[in-house]
N, C-alpha and C positions, 0 to 999 in steps of 0.2 A: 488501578485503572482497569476498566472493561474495556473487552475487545471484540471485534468481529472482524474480520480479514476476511475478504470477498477477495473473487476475479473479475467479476462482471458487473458489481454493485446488488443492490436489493432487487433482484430478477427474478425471485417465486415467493411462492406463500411463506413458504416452510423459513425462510431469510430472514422477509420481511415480520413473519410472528418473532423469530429469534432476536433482532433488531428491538422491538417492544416491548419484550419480557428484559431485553438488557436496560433500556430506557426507564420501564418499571412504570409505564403512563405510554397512550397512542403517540403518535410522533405529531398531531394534530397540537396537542400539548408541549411538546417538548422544543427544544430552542436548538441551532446548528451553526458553527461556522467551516467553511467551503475551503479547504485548504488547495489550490490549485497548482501549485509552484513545481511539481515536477514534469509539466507539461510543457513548460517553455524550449528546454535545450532543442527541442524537434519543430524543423518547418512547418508554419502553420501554425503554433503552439497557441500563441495570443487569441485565434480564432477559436482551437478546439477548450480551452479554458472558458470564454465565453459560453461556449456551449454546456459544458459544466456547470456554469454557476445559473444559467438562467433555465435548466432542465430540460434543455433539448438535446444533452448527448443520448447514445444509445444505453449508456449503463443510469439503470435509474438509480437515484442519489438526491440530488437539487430539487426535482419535481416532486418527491413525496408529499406535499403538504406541510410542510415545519412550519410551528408557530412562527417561529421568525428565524431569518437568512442572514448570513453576514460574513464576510470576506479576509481570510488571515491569509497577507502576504509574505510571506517568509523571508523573502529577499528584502522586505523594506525593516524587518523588525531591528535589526542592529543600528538603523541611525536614527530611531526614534524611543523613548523613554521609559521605561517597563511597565510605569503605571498607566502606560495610555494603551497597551493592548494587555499585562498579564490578568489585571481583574476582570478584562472581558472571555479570556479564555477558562477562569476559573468559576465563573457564572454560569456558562453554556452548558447543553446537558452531551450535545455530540460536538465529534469532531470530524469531518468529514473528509479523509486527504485523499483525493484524486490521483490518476495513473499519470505514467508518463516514464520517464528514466530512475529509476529507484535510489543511483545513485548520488546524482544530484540534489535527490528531495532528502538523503537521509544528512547531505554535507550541509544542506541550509536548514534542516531541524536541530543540529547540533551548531551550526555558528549561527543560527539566529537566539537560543536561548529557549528554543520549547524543549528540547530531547530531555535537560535538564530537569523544566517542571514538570513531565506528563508524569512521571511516577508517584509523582504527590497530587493529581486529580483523583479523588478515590471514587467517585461517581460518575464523574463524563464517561462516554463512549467511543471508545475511537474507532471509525468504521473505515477502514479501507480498500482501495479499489485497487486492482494490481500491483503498480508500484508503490503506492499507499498501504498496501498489506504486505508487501518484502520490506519497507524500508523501516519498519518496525521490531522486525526480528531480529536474533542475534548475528546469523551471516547471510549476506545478500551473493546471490549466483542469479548471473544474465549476463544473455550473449549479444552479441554486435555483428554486423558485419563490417564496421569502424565505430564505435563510440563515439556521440558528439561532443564538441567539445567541452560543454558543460561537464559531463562524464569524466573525462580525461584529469580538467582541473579537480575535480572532486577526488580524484585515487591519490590514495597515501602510502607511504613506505611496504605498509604491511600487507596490501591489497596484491594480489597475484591476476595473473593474466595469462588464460591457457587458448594456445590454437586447438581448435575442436574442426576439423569437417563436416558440415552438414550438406551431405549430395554433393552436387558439386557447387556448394558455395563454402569458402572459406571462413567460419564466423570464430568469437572471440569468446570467451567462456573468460567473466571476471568475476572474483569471488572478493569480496570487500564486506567491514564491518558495517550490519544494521545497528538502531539507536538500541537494541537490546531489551525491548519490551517483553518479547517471548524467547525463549529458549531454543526454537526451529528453524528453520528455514519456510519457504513460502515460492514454489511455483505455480504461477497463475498460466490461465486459457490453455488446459491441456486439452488438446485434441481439436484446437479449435482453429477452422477453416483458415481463417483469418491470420494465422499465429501459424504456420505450418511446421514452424522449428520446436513450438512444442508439443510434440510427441509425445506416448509414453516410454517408447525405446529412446530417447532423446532425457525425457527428461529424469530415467534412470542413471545415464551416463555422466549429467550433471552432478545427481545429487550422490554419484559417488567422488565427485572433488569436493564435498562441504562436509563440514566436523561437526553438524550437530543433524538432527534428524529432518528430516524435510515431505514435505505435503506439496503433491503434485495436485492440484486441485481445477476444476472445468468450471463455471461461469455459472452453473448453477448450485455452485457449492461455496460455504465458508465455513470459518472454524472460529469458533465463539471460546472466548475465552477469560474465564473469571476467578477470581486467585487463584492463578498458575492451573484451576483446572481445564483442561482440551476437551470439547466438545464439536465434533465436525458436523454439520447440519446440511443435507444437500436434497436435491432432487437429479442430479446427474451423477457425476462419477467422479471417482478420486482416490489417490495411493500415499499412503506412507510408508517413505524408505527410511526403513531405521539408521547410522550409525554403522558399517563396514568394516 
């Protein structure tokens, strides 16, 4: 499988050629389905997934132009039949999974049955958008200042949970397995206004809790990645913290 792990979706040129050259045809040509499911656990969720799928949110994704659109809901794949959505995920040429809580999206790609096949898509693209690009990797780190409870149900035995002080707000530093597509880690919107917990002194102090190397990466950056080779492609800024 091909990758591209964004923060902020296909937001510059330099992305969006990355994106096309992964595709290997304009995206005018190419087919996509909207994966939105880790948006739900958060107020509001049902609204800002709409906005995802029909390309009015702020991260471009849905608006590009794709030949054709269409809807993989995660949560409904377990009480429906394999052959009524696996051949449609193995046709398409992207996959497009949307932000939201990383943990959540990585519990319902693993009990709905895609974590399983995405290894055996050898030409789709899976393009990720924050939590769409952490819940991909091998270990996922994100803080709360309570996880919802979507969150909460998704953490497993193995999953750790550290108090972290950021200023004076008390937040949650949880470190839990990704579906294992890449080898790193993945911090998304560093430095970004909006996100002010991530830092780059902040998101140093994270990626010294995670055991595999990790990319701190700003919104106009992604990391394109095609058998197991890394390739970061940005127009803004971005660090790799190796391994401690």
């Amino acid at each position: 499988m091909k990758l591209l792990l964004t923060s902020g979706g296909i937001s510059n040129t330099s992305i969006h050629n990355a994106l096309e050259d992964l595709l290997g045809k304009p995206i005018g040509e190419a087919s996509a389905l909207i994966i939105p499911t880790a948006i739900y656990p958060f107020p509001g969720g049902a609204g800002m997934a709409w906005q995802a799928i029909c390309g009015a949110a702020k991260s471009p994704l849905c608006g590009l132009g794709w030949k054709s659109l269409g809807v993989l809901e995660l949560t409904a794949l377990p009480s429906i039949a394999d052959d009524a959505w696996v051949p449609t995920v193995q046709e398409t040429d992207a996959l497009l999974v949307w932000g939201g809580d990383p943990l959540y999206l990585s519990h319902w790609m693993r009990h709905s049955g895609l974590a399983d096949l995405l290894p055996s898509l050898r030409k789709t693209v899976y393009v990720g958008v924050s939590a769409g690009s952490m819940a991909a990797t091998a270990t996922i780190g994100e803080t709360y200042p309570e996880p919802p409870r979507g969150s909460v149900e998704a953490l497993t035995s193995e999953d750790i949970v550290f108090a972290t002080p950021q200023g004076d707000i008390s937040r949650l530093l949880v470190t839990a397995q990704g579906v294992g597509l890449v080898d790193f880690a993945v911090i998304p919107h560093l430095d970004n206004t909006n996100h002010p917990d991530a830092s780059l002194a902040n998101a140093e102090q994270w990626a010294a809790r995670l055991p595999v190397p990790t990319y701190a990466i700003d919104d106009q950056t992604a990391i394109k990645v095609v058998d197991g080779g890394v390739d970061v492609v940005s127009e803004g800024h971005w660090k790799l913290f190796p391994v401690t």
